[in-house]
C-alpha positions in Angstrom: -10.4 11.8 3.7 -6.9 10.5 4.1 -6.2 7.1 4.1 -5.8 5.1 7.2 -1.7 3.6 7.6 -0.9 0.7 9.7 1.3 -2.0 10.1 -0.4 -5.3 10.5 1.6 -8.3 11.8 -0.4 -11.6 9.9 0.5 -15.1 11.2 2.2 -17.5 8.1 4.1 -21.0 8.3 7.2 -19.1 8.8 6.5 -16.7 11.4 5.3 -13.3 11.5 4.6 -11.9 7.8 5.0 -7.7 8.5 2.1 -5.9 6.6 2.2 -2.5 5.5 -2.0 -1.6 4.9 -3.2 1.7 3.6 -7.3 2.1 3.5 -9.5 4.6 2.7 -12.6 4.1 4.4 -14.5 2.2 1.6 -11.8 0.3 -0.4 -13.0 -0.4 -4.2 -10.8 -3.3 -4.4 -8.0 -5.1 -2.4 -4.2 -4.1 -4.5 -1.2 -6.7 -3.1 2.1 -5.2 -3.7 5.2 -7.5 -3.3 8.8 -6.0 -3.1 12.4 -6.9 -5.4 14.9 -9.3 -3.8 15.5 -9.9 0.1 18.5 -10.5 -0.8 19.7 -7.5 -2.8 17.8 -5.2 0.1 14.3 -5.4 -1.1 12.0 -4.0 1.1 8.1 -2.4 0.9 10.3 0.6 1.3 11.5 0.3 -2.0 11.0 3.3 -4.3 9.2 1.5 -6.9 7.0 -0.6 -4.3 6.1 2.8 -2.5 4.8 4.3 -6.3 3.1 1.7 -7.2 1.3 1.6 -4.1 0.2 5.4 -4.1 -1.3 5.0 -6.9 -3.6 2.3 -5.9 -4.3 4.8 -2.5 -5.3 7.1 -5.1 -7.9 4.7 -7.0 -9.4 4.0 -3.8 -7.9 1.0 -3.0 -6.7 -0.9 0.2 -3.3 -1.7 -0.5 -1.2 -3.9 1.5 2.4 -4.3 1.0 3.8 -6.9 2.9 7.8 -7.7 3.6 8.9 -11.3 2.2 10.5 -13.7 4.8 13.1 -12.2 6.5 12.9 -8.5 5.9 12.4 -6.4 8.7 10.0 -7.6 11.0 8.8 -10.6 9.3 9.8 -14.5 10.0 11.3 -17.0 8.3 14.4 -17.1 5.3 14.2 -16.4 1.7 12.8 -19.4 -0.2 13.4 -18.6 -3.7 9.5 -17.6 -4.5 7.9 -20.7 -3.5 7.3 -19.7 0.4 6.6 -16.4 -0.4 4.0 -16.9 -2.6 2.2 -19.1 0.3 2.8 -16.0 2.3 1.3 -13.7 -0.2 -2.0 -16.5 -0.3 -2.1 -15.6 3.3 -2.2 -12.4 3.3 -5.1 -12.1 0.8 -7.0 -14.5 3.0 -5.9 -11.8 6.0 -7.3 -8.8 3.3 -10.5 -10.6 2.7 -11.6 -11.6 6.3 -11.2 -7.8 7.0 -12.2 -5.8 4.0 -14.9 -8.2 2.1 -14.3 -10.5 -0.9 -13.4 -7.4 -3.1 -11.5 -7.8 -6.3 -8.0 -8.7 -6.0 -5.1 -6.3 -8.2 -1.7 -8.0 -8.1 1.4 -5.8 -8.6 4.9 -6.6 -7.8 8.6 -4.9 -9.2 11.4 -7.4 -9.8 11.4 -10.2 -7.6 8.2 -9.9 -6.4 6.5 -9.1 -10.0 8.0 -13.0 -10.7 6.0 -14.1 -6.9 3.0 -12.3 -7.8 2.4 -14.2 -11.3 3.3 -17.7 -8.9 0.3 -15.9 -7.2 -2.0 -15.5 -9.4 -1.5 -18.4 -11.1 -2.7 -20.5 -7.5 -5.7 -17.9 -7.6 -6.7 -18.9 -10.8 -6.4 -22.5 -10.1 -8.8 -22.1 -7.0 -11.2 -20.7 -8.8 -10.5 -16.9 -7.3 -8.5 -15.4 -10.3 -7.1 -12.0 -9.4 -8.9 -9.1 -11.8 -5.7 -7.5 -12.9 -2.0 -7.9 -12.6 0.8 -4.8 -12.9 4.5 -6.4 -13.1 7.2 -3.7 -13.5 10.9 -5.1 -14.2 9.8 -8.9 -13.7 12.4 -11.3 -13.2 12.5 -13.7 -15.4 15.0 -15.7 -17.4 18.5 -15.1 -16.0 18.7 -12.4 -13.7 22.1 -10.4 -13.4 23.5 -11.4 -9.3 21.1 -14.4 -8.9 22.2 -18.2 -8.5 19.7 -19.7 -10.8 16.9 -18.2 -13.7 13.9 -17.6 -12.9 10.7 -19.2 -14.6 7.6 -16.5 -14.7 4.3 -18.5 -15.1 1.5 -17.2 -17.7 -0.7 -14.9 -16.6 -3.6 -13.3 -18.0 -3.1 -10.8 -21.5 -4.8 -7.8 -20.2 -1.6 -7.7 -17.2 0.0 -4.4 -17.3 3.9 -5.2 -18.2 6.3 -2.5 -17.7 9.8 -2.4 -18.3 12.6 0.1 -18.8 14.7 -0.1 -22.0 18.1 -0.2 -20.9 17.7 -2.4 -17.8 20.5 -4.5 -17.0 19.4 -6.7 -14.4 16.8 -8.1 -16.4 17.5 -7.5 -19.8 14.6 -6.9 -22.3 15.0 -9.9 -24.1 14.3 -11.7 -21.5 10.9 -10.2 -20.6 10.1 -10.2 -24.8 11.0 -14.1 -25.0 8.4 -14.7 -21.9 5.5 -12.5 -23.5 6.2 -13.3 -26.8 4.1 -16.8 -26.7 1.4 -15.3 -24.1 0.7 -12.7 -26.4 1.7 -10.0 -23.8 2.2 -6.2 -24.8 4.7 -4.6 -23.1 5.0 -1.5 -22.0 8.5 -0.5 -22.3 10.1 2.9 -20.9 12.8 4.6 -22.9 15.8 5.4 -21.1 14.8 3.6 -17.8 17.3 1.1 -16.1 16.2 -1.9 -13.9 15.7 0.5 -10.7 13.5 3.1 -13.2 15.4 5.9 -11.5 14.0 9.3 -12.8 11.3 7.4 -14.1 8.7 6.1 -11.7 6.3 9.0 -12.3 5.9 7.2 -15.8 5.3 4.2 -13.7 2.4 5.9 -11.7 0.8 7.8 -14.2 0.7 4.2 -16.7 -1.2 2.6 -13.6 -3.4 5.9 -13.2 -4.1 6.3 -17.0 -5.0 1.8 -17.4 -7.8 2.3 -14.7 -9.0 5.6 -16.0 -9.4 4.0 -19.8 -10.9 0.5 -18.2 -12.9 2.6 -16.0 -14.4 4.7 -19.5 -14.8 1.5 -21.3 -17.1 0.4 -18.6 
């Protein structure tokens, strides 16, 4: 059966945060997919948002894909990853008082891959860590157009880390120098710029491929 689309308005201390939420009818797990910049046009439009979130429709999950503070129908202004990560607490709260306390899958591209390991780390601290994490192209260290770097927190060492060889937004180095002490494999795509154009099929079928082998290891 196709999965149910809607768009789910959820009140947050900055006004109206705009959900995207795609269900089948009995979700296996909760996935929360954050977008790249606001202010570079990051949207849960985006390309690499949009395949990351199929293929968590296609594991069976109920994936919700909100828009960060001020992006298209949401409230409120850009706050550097601090609001938004309340936002994204939120939102999980939202996911849970309607789907169950299923397990939590945090996956997030640029900008939001940094939010979502902001977000996992307040999970962990309140006792709630998420299961799994999938960051493609996190910003971290100094980002190509952005005022300031960007400090990634530790997250767990199974997270899925994926990252394109020849991106120049946020250049490889930077995401080996942040895994390096957490012991963090990662994943990196040959050829594949910061925006993984011809390449998000490799994106997809990395996601598809983790859960299959986790799912045989069970």
């Amino acid at each position: 059966m196709k999965p149910t689309e809607q768009i789910l308005p959820i009140d947050g201390p900055a006004g109206v945060i705009e959900t995207r939420v795609e269900s089948p009818a009995e979700p296996r797990a909760l996935a929360l997919v954050c977008h790249p910049h606001p202010l570079f046009g990051g949207s849960n439009e985006n390309k690499v948002v949009h395949t990351l979130a199929s293929a968590f429709v296609r594991l069976d999950h109920a994936v919700l894909r909100p828009n960060f503070r001020g992006v298209g129908a949401s409230g409120g202004e850009h706050d550097h990853g601090r609001g938004e990560s309340e936002d994204m607490l939120i939102v999980l709260d939202e996911a849970r008082r309607i789907f169950g306390e299923l397990p939590v899958i945090l996956a997030g591209y640029s900008f939001g891959a940094y939010v979502q390991t902001r977000v996992a780390e307040a999970l962990a601290g309140s006792g709630q860590p998420a299961r799994r994490l999938v960051l493609a192209g996190v910003a971290t260290g100094r980002v190509e157009g952005a005022a300031r770097p960007y400090a990634a927190r530790p997250v767990p060492r199974d997270t899925l880390l994926i990252h394109g060889s020849a991106d120049a937004t946020v250049p490889l180095t930077n995401v080996l120098a942040w895994a390096e002490p957490l012991e963090l494999p990662v994943i990196v795509i040959p050829g594949a710029d910061h925006f993984f154009h011809r390449r998000l099929h490799i994106i997809r079928d990395i996601v598809l491929r983790a859960w299959e082998s986790s799912s045989t290891a069970r």
